[in-house]
PAVEX-684204 format. One record per residue (C-alpha): residue number from 0; x, y, z; residue in three letters. Coordinates in pm, 1 decimal, padded with zeros to 6 digits. Each point is the difference from the previous one (the first is absolute). Example, Ala and Ser with C-alpha at 12.3 -4.5 7.8 and 13.67 -1.06 7.14 Angstrom:
0, 01230.0, -00450.0, 00780.0, ALA
1, 00137.0, 00344.0, -00066.0, SER
This chain:
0, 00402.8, 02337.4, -02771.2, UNK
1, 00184.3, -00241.8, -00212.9, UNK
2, 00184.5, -00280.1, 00079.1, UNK
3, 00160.8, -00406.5, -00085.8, UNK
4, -00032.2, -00257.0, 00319.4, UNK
5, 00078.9, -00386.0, -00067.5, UNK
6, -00315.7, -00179.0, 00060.0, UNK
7, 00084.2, -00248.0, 00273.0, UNK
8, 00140.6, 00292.0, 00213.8, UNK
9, -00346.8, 00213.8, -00049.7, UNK
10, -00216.6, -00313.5, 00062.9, UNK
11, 00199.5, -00052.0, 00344.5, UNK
12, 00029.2, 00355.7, 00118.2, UNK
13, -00397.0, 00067.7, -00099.4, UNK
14, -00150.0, -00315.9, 00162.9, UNK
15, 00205.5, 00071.5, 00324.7, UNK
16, -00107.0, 00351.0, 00035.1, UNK
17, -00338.0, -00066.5, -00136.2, UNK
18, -00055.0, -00289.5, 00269.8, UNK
19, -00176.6, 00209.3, 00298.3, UNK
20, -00210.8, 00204.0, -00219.3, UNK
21, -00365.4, 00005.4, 00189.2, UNK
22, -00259.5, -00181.3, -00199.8, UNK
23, -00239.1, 00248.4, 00088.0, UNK
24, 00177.2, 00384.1, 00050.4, UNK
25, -00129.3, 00270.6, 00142.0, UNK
26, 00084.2, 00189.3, -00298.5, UNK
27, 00054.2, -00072.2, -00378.5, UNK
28, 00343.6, 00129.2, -00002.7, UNK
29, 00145.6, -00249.9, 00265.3, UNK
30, -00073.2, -00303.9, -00213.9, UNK
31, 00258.1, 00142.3, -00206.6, UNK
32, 00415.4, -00062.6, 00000.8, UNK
33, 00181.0, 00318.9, -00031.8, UNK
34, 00303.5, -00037.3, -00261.3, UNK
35, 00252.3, 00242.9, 00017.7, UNK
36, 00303.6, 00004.5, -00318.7, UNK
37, 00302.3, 00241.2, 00097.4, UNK
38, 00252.4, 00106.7, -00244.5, UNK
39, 00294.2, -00211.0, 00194.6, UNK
40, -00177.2, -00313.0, -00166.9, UNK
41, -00208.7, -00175.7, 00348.4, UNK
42, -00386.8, -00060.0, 00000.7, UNK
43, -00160.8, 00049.9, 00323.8, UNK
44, -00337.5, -00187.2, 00062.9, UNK
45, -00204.6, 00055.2, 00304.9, UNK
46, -00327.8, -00043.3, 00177.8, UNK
47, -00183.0, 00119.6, 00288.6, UNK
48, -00334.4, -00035.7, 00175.4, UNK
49, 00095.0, 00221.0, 00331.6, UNK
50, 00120.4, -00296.7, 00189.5, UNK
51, 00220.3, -00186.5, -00204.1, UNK
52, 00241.2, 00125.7, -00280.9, UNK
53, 00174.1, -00183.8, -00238.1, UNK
54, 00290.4, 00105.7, -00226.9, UNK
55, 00276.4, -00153.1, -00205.6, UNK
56, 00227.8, 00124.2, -00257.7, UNK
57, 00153.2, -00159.6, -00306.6, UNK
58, 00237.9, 00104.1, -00257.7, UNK
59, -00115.4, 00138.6, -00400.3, UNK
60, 00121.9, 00175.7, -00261.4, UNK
61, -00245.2, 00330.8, 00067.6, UNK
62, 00021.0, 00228.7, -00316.9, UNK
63, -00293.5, 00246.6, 00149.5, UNK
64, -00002.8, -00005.7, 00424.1, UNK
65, -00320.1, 00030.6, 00110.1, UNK
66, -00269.6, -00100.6, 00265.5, UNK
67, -00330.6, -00207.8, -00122.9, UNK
68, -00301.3, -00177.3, 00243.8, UNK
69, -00172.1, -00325.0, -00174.1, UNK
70, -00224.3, -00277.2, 00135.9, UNK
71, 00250.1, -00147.1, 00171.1, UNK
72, -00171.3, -00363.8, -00028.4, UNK
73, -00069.5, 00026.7, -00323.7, UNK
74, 00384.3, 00108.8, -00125.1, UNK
75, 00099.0, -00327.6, 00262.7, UNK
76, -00218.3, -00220.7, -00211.2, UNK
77, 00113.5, 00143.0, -00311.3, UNK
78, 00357.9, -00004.7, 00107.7, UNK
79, 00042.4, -00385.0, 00067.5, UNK
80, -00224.2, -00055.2, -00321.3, UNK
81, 00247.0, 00151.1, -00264.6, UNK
82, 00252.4, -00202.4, -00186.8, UNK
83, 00367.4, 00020.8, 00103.3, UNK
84, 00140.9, 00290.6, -00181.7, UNK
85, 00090.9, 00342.0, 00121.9, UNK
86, -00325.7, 00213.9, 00041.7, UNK
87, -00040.2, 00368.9, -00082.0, UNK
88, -00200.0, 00225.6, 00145.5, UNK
89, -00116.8, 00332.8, -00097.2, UNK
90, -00253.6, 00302.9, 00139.3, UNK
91, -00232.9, 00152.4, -00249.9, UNK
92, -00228.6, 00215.9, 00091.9, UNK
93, -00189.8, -00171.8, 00263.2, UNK
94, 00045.7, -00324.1, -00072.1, UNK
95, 00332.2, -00244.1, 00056.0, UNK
96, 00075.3, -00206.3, -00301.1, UNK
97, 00222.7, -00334.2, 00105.3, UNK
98, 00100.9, -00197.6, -00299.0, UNK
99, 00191.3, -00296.3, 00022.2, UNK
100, 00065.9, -00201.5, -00344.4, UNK
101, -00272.7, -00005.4, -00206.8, UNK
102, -00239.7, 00009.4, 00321.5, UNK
103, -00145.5, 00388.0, 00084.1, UNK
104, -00176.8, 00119.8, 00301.7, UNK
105, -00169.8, 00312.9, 00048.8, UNK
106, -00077.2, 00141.9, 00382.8, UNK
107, -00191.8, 00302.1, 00133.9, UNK
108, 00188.0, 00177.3, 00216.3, UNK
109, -00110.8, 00154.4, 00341.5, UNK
110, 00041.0, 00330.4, 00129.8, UNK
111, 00363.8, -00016.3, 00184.6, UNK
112, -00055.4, 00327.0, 00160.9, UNK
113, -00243.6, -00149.2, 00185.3, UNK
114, 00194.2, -00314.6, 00116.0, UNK
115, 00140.0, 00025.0, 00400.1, UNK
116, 00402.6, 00046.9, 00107.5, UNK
117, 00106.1, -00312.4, 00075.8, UNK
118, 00128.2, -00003.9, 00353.3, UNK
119, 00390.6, 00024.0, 00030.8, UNK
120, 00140.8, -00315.0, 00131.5, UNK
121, 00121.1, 00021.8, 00405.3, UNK
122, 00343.8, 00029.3, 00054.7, UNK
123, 00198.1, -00326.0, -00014.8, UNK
124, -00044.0, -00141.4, 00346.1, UNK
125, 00148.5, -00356.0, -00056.4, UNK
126, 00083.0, -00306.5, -00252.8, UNK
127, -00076.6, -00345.0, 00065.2, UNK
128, 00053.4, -00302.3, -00242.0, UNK
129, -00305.0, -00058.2, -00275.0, UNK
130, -00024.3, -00389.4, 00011.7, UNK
131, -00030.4, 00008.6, 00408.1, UNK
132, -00266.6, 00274.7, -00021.3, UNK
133, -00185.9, -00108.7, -00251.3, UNK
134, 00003.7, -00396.6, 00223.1, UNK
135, -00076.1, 00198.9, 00304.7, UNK
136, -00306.5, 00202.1, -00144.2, UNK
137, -00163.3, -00312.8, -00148.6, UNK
138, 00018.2, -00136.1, 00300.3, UNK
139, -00131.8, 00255.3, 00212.1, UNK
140, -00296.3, 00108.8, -00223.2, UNK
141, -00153.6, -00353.5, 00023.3, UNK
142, -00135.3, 00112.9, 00328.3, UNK
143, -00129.9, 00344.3, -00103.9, UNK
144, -00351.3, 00110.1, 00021.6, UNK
145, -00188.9, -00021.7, -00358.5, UNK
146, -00285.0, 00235.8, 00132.9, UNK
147, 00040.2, 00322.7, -00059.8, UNK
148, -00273.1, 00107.0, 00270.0, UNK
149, 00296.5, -00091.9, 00220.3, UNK
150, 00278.1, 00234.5, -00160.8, UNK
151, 00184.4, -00024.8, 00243.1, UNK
152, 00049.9, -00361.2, -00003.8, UNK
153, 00022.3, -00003.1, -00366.2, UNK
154, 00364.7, 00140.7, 00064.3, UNK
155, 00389.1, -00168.9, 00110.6, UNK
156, 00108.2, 00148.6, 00288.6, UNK
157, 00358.6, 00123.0, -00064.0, UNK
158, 00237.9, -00002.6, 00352.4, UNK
159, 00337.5, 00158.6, -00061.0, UNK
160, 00278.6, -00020.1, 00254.9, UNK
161, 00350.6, 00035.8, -00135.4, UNK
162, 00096.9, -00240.6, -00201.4, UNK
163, -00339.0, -00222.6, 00018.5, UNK
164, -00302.5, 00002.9, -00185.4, UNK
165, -00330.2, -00142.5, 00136.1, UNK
166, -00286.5, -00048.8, -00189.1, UNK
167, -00352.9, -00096.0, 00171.0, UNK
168, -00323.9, -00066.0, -00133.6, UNK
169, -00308.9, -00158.8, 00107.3, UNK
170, -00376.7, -00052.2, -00092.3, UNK
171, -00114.9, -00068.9, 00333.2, UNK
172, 00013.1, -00424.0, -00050.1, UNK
173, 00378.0, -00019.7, -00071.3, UNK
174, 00295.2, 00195.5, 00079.7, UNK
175, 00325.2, 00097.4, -00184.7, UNK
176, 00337.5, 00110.6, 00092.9, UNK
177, 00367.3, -00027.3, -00217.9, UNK
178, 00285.7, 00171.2, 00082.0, UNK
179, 00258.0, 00097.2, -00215.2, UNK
180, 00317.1, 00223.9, -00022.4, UNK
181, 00062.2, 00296.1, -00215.3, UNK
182, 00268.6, 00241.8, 00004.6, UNK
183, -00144.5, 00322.8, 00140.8, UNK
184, 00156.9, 00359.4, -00093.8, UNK
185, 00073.6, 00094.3, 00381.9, UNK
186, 00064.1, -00286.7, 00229.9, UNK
187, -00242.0, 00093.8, 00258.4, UNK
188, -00271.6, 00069.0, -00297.1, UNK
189, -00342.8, -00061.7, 00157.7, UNK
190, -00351.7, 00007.0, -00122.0, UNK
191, -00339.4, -00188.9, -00024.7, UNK
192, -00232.3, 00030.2, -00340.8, UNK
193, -00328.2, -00173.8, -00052.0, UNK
194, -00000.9, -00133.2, -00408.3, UNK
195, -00291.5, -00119.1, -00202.5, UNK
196, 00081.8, -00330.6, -00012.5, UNK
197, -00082.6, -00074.8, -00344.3, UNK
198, 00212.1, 00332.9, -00133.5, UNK
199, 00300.3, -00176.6, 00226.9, UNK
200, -00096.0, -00320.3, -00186.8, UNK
201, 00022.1, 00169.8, -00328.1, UNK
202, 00296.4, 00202.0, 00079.8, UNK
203, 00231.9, -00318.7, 00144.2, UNK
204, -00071.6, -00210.1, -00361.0, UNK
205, 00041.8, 00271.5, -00168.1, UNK
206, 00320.1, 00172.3, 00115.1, UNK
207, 00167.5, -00300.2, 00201.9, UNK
208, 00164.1, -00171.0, -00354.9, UNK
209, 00186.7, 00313.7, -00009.8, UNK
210, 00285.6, -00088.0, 00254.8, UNK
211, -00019.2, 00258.8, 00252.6, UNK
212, -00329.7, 00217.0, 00107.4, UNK
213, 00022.4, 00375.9, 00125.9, UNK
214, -00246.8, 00085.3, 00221.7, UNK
215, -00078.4, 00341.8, 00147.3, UNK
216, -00251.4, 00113.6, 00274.3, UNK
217, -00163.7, 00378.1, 00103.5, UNK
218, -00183.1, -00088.2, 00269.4, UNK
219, -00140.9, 00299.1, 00207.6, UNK
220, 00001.9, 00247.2, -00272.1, UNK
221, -00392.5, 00051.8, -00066.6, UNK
222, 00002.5, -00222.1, -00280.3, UNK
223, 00160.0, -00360.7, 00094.2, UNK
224, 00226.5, -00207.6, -00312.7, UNK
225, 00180.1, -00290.0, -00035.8, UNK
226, 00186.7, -00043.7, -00304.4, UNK
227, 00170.0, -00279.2, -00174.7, UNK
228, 00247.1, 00073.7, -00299.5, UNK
229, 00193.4, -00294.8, -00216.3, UNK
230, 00143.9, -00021.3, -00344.9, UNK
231, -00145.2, 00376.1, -00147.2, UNK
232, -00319.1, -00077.4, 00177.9, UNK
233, -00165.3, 00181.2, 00294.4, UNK
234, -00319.9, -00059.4, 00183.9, UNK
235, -00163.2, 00186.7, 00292.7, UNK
236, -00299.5, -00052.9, 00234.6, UNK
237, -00162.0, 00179.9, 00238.5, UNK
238, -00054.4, -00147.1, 00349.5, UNK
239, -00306.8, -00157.3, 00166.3, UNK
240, -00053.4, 00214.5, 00292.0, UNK
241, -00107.7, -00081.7, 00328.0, UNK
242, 00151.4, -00230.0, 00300.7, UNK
243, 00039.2, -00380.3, -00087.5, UNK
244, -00123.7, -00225.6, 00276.2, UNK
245, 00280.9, -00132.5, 00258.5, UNK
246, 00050.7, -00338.7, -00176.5, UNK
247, 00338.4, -00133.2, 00121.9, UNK
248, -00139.6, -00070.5, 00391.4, UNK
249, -00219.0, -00286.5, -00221.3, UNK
250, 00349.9, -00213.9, -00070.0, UNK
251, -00016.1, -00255.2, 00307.7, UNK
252, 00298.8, 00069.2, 00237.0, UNK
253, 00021.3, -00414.7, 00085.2, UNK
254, -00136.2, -00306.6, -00205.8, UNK
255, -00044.4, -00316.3, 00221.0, UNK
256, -00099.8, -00240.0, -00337.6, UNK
257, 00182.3, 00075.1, -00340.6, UNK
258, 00007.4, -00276.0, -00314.8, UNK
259, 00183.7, 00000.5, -00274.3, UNK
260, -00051.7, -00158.3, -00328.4, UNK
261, 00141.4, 00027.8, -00391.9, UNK
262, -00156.5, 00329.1, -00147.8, UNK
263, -00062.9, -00153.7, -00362.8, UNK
264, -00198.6, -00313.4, 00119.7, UNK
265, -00211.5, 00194.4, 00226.3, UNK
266, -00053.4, 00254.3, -00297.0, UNK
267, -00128.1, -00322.8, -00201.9, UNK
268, -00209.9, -00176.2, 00295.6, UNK
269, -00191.0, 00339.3, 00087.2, UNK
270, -00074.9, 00091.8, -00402.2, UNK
271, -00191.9, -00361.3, 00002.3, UNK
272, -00117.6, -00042.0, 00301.3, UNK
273, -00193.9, 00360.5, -00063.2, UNK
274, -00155.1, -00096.9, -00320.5, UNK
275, -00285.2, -00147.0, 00211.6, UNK
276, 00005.2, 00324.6, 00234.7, UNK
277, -00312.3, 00180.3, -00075.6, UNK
278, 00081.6, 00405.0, -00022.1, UNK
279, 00036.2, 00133.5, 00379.7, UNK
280, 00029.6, -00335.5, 00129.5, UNK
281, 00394.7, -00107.1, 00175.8, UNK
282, 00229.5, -00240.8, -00038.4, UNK
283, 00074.1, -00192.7, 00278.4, UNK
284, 00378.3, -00114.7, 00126.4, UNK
285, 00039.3, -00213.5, 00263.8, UNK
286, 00311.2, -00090.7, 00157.1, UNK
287, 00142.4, -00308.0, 00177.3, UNK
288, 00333.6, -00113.8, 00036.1, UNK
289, 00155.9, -00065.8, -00319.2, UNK
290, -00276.1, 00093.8, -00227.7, UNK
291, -00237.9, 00266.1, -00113.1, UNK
292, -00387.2, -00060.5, -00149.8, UNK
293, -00140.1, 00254.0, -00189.2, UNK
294, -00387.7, -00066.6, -00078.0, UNK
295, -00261.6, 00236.0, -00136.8, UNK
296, -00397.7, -00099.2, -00059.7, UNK
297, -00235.0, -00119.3, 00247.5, UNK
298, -00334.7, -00190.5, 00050.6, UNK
299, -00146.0, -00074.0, -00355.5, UNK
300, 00214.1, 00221.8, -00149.4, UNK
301, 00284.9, -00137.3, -00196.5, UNK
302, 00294.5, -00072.2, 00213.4, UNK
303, 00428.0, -00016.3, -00025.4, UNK
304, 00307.4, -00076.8, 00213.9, UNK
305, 00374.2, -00053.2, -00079.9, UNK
306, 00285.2, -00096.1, 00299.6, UNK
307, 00298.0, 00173.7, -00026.2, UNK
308, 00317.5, -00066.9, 00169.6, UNK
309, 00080.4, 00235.8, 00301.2, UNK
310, 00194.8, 00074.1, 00291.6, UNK
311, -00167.9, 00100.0, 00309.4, UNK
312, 00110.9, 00169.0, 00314.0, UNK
313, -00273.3, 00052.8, 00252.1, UNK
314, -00294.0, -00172.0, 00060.8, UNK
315, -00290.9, -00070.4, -00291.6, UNK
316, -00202.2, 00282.1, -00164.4, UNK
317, -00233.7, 00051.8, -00267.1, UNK
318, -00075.8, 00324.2, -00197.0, UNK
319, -00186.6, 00125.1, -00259.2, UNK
320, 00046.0, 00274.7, -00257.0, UNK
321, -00104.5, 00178.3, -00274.6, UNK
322, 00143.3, -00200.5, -00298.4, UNK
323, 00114.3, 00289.0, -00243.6, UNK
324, 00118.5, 00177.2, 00331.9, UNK
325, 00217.0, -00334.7, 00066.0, UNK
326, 00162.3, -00022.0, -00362.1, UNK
327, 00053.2, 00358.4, 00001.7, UNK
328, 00234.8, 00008.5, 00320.1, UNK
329, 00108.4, -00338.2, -00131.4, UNK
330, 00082.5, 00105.0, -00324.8, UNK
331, 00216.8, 00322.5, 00134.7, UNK
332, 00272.1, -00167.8, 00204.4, UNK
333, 00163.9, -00080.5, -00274.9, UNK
334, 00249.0, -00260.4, 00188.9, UNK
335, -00045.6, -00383.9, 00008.4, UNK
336, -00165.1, -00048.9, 00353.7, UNK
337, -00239.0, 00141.7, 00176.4, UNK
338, -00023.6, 00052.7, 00370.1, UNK
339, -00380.1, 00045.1, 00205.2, UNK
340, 00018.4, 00137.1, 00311.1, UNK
341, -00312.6, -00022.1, 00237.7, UNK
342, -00106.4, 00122.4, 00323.9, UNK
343, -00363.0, -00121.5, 00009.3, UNK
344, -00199.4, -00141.2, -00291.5, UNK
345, -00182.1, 00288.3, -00025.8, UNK
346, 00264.3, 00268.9, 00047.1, UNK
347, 00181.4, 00166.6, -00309.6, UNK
348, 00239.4, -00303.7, -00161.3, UNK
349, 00360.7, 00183.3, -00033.9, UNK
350, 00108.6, -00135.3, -00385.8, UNK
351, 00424.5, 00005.9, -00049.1, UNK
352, 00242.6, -00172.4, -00231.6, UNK
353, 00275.5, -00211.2, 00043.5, UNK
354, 00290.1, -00141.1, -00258.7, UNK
355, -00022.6, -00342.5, 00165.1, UNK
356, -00194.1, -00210.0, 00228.0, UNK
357, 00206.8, 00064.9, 00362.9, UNK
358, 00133.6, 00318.3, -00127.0, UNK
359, -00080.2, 00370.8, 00158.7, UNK
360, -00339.4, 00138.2, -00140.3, UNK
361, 00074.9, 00308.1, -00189.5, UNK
362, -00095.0, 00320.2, 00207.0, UNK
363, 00021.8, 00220.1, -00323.0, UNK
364, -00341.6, -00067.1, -00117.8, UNK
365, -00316.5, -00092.6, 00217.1, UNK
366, -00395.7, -00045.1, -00103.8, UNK
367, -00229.2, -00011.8, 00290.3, UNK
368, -00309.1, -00180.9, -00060.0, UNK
369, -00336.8, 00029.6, 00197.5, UNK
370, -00155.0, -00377.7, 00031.4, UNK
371, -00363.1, -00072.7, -00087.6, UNK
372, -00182.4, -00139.1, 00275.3, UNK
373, -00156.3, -00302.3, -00101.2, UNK
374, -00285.8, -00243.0, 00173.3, UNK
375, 00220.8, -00311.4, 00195.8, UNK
């Protein structure tokens, strides 16, 4: 195998493909990206660890096709390390020789006869717009489970009806849901697929600067994919299997109390007011008409408050929550107020933007959040 790449191109197409490599495989070979050279002059890269597959292709002058497996985090490294000329590489023997300038590399190659078929990507099922899935993903992922005893809960829920797209996810404190349209292949196209969250996560930044996304589903077919493909690059993953909890009943149907306050200020008051909170211990907000205190700290402890301006319909309340779990559904409305809705201080606190202070609270995006009792 012998062929010319420009080095920014490699360096791009190798880090993305090279990205969900496990740390530790459960064999040698899968540490390794698969490079493929055909004689039409396109490099195919790809990896696989039997639940997620990667693969991009790139253009290069090939003068020998031919198909070569290296330490796929080593050639990344290499790759963004070399200086910005065209870079050659050649197969001799059993090693891969990459020169680049006056700069040389030398890898062992792995036994490609040994490496897995990478899964063939599901027939296109839909496209939806990159930007508005990769916003939707962040902000649904915030609320997905980090432990992996709970696989199920380490996943986004994905609900598809038509035209609509809706993603859930929840660790068992806080709740996620965004909606979003797409433009399905059939327009009665129907399905529901349970996605690690942080392959979504990696997918959506990865994929959603390329304009529009394809996505494609088997479901029911033995082996379960979803697959995203953008811009010459395709990934699949397999998914988590088993019957996510009923979560949508947990959205309150009526909230008697809601307040609603700038987004950004709140953002600021909660980051300083939780300097003094001691890990695992809330952050208090308490309500009255025209104003919200936030305190944290208690007894000897070291202590802080801030008033912020607020607008309050219902009678007074106080609450108390987590304070990462606070900024985090803070931090994903993305819009420039923020609406509370209550039903009891210790019931689930219903989190939705709005663009203004008397305008509609945006139904598009909603973050449950379960209070933390505290001692009156």
């Amino acid at each position: 195998m012998k062929f010319r790449v420009e080095r920014d191109v490699l360096a791009d197409a190798v880090t993305w493909t090279a990205r969900t490599l496990p740390t530790r495989p459960p064999a040698p070979v899968l540490a390794g990206v698969r490079i493929e050279a055909d004689a039409v002059g396109t490099i195919g890269l790809s990896s696989f660890d039997y639940e997620v597959s990667a693969r991009s292709e790139i253009p290069a002058e090939v003068t020998e096709p031919g198909t070569v497996l290296v330490s796929g985090r080593l050639l990344a490294e290499i790759s963004r390390a070399l200086p910005a000329k065209p870079v050659d590489f050649a197969v001799e023997g059993n090693k891969v020789i990459v020169t680049c300038g006056a700069s040389r590399f030398t890898l062992l190659t792995m036994p490609v006869e040994d490496y897995p078929a990478l899964p063939a990507m599901p027939e296109l099922s839909g496209t939806v717009s990159g930007d508005e899935l990769t916003h939707a993903v962040a902000q649904v992922t915030v609320a997905a489970s980090r432990d992996d005893t709970l696989p199920l809960l380490t996943g986004v829920r994905m609900e598809i009806e038509g035209e609509r797209i809706t993603l859930l996810a929840t660790d068992r404190y806080r709740l996620a849901l965004r909606e979003l349209t797409w433009t399905p292949g059939t327009p009665d196209f129907s399905a529901v697929a349970l996605v690690r969250a942080r392959t979504l996560n990696d997918v959506a930044k990865s994929l959603g600067s390329s304009g529009l996304v394809n996505v494609g589903l088997t479901a029911g077919t033995g082996v379960d994919l979803i697959g995203f493909e953008a811009g010459g690059r395709h990934t699949t993953s397999q998914l988590v299997d088993g019957d996510y909890p009923a979560v949508r009943r947990l959205f309150p149907d009526e909230t008697p109390i809601h307040a609603v306050m700038a987004t950004a200020p709140l953002i600021d008051a909660a980051k300083r007011v939780s300097l003094v909170a001691e890990r695992n211990t809330p952050i208090r907000l308490s309500f009255t008409d025209g104003q919200v205190v936030l305190d944290a700290g208690q007894g000897d402890d070291a202590q802080a408050s801030e008033a912020l301006e607020a607008v309050l319909v219902g009678e007074e309340i106080s609450v108390a929550f987590n304070p990462q779990f606070l900024l985090d559904g803070l931090g994903a409305l993305g819009t420039d107020f923020v609406r509370l809705s209550f039903t009891h201080p210790n019931k689930p606190v219903e989190f939705t933007g709005q663009e203004s202070l008397d305008g509609e609270d945006s139904s598009h995006y909603r973050y449950l959040l379960v209070p933390i009792r505290f001692a009156s």
